[in-house]
C-alpha positions as CSV (number, residue, x, y, z in Angstrom):
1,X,24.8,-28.6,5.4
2,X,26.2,-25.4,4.8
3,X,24.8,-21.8,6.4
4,X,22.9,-19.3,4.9
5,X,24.4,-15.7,4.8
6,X,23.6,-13.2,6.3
7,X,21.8,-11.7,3.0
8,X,21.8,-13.5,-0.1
9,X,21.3,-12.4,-3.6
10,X,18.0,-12.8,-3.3
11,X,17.7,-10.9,0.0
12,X,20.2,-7.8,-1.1
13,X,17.8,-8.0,-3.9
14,X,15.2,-7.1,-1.6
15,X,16.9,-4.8,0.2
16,X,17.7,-2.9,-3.0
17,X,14.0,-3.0,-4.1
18,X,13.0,-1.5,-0.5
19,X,15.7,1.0,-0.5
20,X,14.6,2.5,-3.7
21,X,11.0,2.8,-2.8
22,X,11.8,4.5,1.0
23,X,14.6,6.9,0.2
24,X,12.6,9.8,-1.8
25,X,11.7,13.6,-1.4
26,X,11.4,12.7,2.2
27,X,15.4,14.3,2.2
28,X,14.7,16.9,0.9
29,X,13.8,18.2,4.4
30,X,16.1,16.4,6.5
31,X,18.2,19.0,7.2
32,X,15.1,21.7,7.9
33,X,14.1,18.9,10.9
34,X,17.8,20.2,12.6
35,X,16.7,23.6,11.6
36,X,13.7,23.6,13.4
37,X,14.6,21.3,16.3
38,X,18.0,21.8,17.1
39,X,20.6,19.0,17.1
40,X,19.8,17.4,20.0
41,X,15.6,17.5,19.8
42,X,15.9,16.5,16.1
43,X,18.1,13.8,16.6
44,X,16.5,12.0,19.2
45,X,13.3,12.5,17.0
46,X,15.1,10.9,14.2
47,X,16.1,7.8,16.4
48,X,12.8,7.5,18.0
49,X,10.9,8.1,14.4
50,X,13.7,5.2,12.8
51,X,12.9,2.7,15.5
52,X,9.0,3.1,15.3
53,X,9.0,3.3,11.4
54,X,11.5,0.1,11.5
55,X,9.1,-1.9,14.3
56,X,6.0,-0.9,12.2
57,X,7.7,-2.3,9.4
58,X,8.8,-5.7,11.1
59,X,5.3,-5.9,12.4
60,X,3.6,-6.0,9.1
61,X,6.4,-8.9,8.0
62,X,5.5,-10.6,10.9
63,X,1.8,-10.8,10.2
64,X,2.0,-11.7,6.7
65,X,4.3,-14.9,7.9
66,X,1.1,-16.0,9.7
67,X,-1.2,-14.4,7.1
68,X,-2.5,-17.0,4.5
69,X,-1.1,-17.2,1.0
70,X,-3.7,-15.4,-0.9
71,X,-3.0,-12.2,1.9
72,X,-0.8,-10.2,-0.9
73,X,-1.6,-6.5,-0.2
74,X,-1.9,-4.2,2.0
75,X,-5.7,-4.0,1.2
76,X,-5.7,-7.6,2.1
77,X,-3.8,-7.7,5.0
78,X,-5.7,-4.5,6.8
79,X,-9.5,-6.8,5.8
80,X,-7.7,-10.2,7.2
81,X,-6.5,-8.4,10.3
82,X,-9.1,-6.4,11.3
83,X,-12.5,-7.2,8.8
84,X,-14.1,-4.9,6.6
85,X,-13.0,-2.2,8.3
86,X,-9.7,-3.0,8.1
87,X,-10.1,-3.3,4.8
88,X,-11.5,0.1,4.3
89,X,-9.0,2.0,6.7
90,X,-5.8,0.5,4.8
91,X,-7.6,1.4,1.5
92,X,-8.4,5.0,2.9
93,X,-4.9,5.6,4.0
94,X,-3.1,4.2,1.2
95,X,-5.7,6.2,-1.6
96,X,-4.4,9.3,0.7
97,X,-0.6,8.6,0.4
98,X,-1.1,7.3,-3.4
99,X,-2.7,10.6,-4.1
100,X,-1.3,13.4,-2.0
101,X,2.4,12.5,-3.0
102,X,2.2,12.8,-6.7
103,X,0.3,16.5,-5.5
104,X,3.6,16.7,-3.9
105,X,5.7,16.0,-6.9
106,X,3.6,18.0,-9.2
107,X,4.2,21.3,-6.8
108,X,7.8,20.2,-6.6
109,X,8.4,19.9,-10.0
110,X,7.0,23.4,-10.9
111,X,9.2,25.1,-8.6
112,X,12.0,23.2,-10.1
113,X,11.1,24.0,-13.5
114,X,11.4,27.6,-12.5
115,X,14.3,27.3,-10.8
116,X,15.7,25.8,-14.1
117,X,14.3,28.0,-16.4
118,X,13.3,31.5,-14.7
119,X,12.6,33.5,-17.7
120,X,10.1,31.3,-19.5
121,X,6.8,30.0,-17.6
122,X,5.2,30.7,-14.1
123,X,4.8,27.9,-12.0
124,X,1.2,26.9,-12.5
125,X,1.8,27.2,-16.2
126,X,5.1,24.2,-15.2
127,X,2.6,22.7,-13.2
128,X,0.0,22.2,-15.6
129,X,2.6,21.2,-18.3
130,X,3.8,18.5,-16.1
131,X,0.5,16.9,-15.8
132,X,0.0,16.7,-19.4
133,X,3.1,15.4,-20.4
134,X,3.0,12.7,-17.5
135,X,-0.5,12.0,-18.9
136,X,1.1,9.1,-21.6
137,X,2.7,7.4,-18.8
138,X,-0.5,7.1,-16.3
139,X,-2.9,6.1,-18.7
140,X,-1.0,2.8,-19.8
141,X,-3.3,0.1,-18.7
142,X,-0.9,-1.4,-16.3
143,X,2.5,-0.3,-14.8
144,X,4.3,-2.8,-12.6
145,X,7.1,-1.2,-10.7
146,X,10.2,-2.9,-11.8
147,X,13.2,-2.6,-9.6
148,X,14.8,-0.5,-12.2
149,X,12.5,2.1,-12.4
150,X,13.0,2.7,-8.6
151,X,16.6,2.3,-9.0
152,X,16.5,5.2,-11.3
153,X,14.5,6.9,-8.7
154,X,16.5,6.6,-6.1
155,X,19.4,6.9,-8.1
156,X,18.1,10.6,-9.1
157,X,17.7,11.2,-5.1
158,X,21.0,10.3,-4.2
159,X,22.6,12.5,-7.2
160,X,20.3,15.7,-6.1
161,X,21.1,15.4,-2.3
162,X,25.1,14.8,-3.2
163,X,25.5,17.9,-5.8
164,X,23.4,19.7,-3.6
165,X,25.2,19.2,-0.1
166,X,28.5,19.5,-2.0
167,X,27.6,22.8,-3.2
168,X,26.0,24.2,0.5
169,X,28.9,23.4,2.0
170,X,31.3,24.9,-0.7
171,X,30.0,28.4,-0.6
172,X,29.4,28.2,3.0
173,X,32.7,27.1,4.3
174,X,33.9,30.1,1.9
175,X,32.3,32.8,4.1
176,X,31.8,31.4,7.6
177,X,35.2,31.1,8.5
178,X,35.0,31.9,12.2
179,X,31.6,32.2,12.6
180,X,29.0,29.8,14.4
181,X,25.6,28.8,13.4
182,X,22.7,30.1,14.7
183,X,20.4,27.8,17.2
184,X,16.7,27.4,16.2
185,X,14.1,29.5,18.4
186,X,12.8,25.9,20.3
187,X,8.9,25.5,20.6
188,X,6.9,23.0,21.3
189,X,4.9,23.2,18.0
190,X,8.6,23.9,16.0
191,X,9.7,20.2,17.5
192,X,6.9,18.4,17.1
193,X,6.0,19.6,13.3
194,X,9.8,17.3,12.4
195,X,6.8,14.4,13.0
196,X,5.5,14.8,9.8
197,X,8.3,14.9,7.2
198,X,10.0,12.2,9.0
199,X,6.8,9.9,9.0
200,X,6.5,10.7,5.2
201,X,10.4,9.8,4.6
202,X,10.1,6.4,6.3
203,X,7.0,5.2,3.8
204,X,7.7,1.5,3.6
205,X,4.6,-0.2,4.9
206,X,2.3,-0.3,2.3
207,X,5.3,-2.0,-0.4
208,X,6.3,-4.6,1.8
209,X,3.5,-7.2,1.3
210,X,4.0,-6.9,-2.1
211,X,8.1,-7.5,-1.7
212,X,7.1,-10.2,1.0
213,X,5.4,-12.3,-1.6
214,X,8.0,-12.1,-4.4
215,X,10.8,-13.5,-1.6
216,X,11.1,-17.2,-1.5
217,X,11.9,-17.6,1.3
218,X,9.6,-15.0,3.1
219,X,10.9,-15.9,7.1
220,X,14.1,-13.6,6.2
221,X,11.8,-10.5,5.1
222,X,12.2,-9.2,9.1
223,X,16.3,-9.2,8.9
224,X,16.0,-7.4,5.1
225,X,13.9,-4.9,6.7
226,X,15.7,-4.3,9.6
227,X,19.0,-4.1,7.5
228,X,17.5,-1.6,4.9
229,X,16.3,0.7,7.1
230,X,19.1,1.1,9.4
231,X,21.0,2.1,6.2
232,X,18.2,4.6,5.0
233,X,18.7,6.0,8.4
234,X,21.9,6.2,8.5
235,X,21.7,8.4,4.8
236,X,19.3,10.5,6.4
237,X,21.3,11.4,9.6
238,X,24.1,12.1,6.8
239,X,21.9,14.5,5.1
240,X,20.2,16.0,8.1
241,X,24.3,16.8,9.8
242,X,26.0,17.6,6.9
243,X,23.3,20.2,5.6
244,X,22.7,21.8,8.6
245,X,26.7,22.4,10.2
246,X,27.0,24.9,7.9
247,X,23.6,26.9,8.2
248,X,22.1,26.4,11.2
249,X,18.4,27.5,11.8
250,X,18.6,29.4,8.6
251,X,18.7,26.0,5.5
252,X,15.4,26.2,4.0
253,X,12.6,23.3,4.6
254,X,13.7,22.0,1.2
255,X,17.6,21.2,0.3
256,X,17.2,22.3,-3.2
257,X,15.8,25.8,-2.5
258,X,19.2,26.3,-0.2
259,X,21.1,26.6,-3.2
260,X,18.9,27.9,-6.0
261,X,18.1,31.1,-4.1
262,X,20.4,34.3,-2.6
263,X,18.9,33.9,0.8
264,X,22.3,32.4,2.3
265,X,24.7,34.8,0.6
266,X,25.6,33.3,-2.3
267,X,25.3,32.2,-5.5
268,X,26.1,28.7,-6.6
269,X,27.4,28.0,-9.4
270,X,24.2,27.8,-12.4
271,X,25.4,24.4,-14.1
272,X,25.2,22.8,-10.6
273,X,22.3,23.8,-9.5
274,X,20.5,22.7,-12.9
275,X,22.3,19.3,-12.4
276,X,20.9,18.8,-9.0
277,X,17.3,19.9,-10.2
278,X,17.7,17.5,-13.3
279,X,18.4,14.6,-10.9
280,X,15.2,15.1,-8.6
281,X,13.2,15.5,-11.5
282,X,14.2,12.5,-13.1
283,X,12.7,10.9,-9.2
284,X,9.8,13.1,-9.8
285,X,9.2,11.8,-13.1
286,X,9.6,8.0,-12.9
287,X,7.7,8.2,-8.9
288,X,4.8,10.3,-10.0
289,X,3.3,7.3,-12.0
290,X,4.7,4.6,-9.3
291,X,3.2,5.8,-6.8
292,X,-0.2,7.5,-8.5
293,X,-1.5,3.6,-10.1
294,X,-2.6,2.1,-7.0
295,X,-4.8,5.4,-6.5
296,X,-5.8,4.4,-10.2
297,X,-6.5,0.8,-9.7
298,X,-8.2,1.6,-6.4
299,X,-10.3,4.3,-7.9
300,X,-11.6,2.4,-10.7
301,X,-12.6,-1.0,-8.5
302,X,-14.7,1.9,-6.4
303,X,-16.1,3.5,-9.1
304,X,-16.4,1.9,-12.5
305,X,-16.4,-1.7,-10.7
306,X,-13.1,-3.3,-12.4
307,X,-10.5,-5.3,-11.1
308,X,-12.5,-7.7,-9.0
309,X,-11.8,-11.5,-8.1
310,X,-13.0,-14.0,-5.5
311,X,-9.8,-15.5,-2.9
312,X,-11.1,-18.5,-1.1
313,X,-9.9,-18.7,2.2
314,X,-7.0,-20.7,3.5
315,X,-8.0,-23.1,6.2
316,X,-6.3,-22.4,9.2
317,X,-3.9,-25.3,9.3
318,X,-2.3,-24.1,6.5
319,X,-0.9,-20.9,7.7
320,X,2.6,-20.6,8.1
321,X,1.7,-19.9,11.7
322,X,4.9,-19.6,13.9
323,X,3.8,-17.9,17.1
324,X,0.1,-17.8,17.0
325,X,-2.4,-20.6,18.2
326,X,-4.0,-22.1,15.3
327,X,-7.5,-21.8,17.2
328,X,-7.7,-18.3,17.4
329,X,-6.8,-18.2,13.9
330,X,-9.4,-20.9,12.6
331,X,-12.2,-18.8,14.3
332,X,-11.1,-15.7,13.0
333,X,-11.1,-17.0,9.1
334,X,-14.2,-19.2,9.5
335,X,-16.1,-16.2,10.5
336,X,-14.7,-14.3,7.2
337,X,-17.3,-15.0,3.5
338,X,-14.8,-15.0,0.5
339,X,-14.6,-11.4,-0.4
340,X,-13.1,-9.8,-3.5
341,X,-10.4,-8.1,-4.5
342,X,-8.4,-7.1,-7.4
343,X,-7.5,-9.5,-10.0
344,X,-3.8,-10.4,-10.7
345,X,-4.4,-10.2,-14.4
346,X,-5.9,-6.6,-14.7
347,X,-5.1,-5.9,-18.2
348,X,-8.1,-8.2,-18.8
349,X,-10.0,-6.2,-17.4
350,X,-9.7,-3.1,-19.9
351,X,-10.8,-5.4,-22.7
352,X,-14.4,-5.5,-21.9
353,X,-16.1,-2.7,-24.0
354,X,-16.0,0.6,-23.0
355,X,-13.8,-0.2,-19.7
356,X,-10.5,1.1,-21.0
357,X,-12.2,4.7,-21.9
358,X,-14.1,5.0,-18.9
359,X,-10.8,4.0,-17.0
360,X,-8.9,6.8,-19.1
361,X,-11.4,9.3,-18.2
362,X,-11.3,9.0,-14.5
363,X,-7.6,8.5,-14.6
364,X,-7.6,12.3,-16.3
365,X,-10.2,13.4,-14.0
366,X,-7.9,13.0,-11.0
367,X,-4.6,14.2,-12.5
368,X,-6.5,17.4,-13.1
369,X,-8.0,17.9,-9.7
370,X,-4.0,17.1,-8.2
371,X,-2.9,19.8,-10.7
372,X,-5.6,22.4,-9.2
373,X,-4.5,21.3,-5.7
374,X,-1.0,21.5,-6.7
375,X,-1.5,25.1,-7.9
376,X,-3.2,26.4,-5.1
377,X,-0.5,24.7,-2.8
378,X,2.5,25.9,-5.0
379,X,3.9,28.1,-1.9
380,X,3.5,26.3,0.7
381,X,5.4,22.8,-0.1
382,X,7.4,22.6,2.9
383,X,3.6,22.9,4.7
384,X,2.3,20.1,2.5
385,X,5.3,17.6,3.4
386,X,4.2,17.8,7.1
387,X,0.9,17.5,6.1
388,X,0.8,14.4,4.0
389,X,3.5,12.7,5.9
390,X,1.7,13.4,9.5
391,X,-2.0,12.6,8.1
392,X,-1.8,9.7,5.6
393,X,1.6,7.9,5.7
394,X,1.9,7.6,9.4
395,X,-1.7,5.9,9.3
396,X,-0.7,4.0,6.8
397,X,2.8,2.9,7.9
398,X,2.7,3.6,11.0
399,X,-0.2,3.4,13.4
400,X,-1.9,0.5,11.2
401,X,1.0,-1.9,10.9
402,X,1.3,-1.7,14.7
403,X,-2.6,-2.0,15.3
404,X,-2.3,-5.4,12.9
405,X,0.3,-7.1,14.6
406,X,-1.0,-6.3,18.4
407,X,-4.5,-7.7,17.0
408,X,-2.7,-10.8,15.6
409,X,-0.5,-12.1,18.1
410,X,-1.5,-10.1,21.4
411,X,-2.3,-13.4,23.5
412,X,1.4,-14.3,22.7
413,X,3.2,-11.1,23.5
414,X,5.2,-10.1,26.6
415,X,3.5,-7.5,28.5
416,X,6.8,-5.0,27.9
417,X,6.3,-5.2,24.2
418,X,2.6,-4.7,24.5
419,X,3.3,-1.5,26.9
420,X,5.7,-0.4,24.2
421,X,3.6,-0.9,21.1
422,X,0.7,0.4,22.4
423,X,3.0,3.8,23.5
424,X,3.9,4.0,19.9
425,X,0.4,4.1,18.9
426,X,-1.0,6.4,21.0
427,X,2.0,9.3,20.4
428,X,2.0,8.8,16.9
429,X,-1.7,9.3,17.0
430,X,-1.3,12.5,19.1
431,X,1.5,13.6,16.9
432,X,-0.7,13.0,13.8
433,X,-3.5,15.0,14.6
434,X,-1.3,17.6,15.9
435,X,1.1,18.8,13.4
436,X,-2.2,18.0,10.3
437,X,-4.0,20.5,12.3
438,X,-1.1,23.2,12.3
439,X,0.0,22.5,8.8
440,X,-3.3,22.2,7.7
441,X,-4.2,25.5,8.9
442,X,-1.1,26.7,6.5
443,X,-2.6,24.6,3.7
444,X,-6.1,25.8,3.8
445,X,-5.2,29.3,5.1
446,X,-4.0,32.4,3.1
447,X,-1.4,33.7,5.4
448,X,2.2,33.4,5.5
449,X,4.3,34.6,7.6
450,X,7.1,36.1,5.2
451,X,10.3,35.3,7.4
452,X,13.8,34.2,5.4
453,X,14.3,32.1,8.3
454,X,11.6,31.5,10.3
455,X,12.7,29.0,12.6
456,X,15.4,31.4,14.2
457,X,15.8,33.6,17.3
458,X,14.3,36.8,16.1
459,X,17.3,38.5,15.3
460,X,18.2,35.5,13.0
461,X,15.0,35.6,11.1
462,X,15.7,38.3,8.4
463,X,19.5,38.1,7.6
464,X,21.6,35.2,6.8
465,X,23.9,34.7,9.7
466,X,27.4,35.3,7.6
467,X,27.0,39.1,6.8
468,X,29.7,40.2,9.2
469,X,28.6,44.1,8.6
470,X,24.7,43.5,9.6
471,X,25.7,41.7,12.6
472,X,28.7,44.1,13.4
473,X,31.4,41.1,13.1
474,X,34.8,42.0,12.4
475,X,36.4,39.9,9.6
């Protein structure tokens, strides 16, 4: 009997799938994490935030092993875990993440629209454009997300971070001969704030019951997981080094606006620039309506009362249960009526009368209240990235996969892991509320501060760090 590989087609399938769906916008502020934390804070962050994001991910693989067949969501998985409230916390948290990201895009995608074409429309004029024409695309009946589409995604990603470190470091190299970096001005609040962007960059949790299921052999889900995300982490420490040895304290919280702007010094070459933009809106575009149909489909079971099916229960001897006593199990499933959920086959239900209209309407309705939130946050997008990755996606993908798996298989766990899970929790909790509160006071607040570079020493924050006559600096 031969051996398996290590990954098979089917599992570097997988991994491709899972690649695509994690590596995102989330780079985009990579290298603004070493601006703010300094090389040795934001690394260790990045190590620490890889290994918690990589457990939490193995955690929710290992659950659905034990999980019964007709467990094939997140939804599901959150109600089987932990009851209806489980239920309701996953849905909260993933509604959050399904909605805040495309706000996200939307904001993104006006800046780069202006960026693009500075002599036409304003931003919210971009931004409100941009909804419209993605309206075709959102109010098909059903999109399944197809492992080209998030290809193209993350193809667009890797195009915009590559043109756009290759032109930083270009001009940079050109006029810092000699020179060294400036160091970020360390606080506690400027380290801790790398929480959120990172959480939001490491976004698997809530596609992984979905990839889980598709596998047919579902016991090698933990080793595609594990394998993907080292690589994703490895990209991002290649982003996060190569962005910030050349600018120090002073790269912008977004890649792109490094090199579309005058605020290093210099100015990059147009068709570049354009090309870069091009590629992360063609991620922009094809993610928006990815991401933005499970706020859809979760929307309209809530409020117009679609998409609803009965899943019996699997009795407890049928679970693929590895580690787990079947008892505790048993009790736990016997104590749970058949609930329902969304139905496999939801084009079905827009053919009742009047569904699909009603559907369409409340699909429009919430594209238009993201393009008023959008607008009002079209300054602060650095802000919202912290924001939504601190508040919704490490609930979502974080502190709730963890939470699951310590509530599934706690009477089987060493004590060491349960010490270490449960520290996980409770700092990614802390860190949570922390940084939404600070961001969130940006977000919600009219004040900004007005600094080129605020994450500097003080006299770093108003002048790039190669103009040898501000700075006295013979050439």
């Amino acid at each position: 009997m031969s051996k398996k590989p290590f990954l098979t087609v089917e599992d570097m399938k997988a991994c491709f799938s899972l690649f695509c769906c994690v590596y995102g916008i989330g780079t985009l502020g990579m290298p603004g994490n070493y601006a703010r934390a300094g090389y040795g804070w934001a690394t260790v962050a990045l190590v620490l935030m890889s290994a918690v994001n990589i457990y939490a991910s193995w955690c929710i693989s290992q659950v659905m092993l034990v999980a019964p067949k007709s467990i094939k969501t997140f939804g599901d998985l959150g109600e089987w875990s932990m009851g209806c409230f489980g239920r309701w916390i996953t849905n909260i948290a993933q509604m959050l993440v399904c909605v805040m990201v495309p706000i996200m895009f939307l904001v993104l995608g006006g800046t780069i629209f202006k960026i693009m074409f500075p002599l036409t429309f304003n931003e919210p004029t971009w931004i409100i454009i941009m909804g419209i024409t993605l309206l075709p695309v959102c109010l098909i009946p059903t999109l399944k997300e197809g492992a080209g589409a998030a290809a193209a995604g993350a193809f667009g990603t890797l195009l915009a971070d590559g043109i756009a470190l290759g032109i930083l470091v270009h001009n940079m190299n050109e006029v810092n001969d000699g020179l060294s970096t400036p160091t970020p001005d360390l606080s506690f609040k400027q380290v801790t704030t790398v929480f959120g962007n990172l959480a939001l960059a490491f976004g698997a949790g809530i596609v992984i019951p979905t990839l889980q299921r598709e596998h047919s052999d579902e016991t090698r889900m933990p080793r595609i997981i594990v394998v993907t995300l080292v690589v994703v982490s490895c990209f991002f420490l290649i982003v996060s080094i190569t962005g910030v040895s050349v600018t120090g304290c002073q790269i912008p919280g977004n890649l792109l606006f490094a090199i579309s702007g005058t605020s290093l010094g210099f100015n990059a070459d147009r068709g570049g620039v354009v090309l870069s933009m091009m590629a992360m809106q063609l991620h922009i575009t094809i993610a928006f309506a990815v991401v933005m149909f499970p706020a859809f489909f979760i929307a309209e079971r809530i409020f117009l009362g679609l998409h609803k099916t009965t899943i019996e229960r699997t009795p407890a001897q049928n679970y693929n249960d590895i580690e787990t006593p079947a008892e505790p199990l048993q009790e736990k499933t016997s104590q749970l009526e058949p609930i329902e959920y969304p139905s496999e086959d939801a084009i079905n239900d827009y053919a009742a009368p009047g569904a699909y209209i009603k559907a369409a309407i409340l699909r429009v309705i919430m594209i238009v209240i993201a393009v008023a939130i959008a607008i009002a946050w079209k300054d602060k997008f650095g802000d919202l990235l912290d924001f939504v990755g601190a508040s919704s996606t490490s609930l979502a993908c974080m502190i709730m996969p963890i939470i699951f798996y310590l509530k599934t298989f706690w009477r089987t766990l060493k004590i060491t892991e349960k010490v270490l899970a449960l520290a996980s929790v409770l700092v990614c909790i802390f860190l949570a509320i922390y940084v939404s509160i600070n961001t969130g006071k940006v977000l919600f607040g009219s004040s900004t501060s007005g600094i080129p570079f605020p994450f500097c020493k003080p006299e770093y924050q108003t002048m790039v760090y190669t103009n040898r006559t501000h700075y006295s600096i013979p050439k």
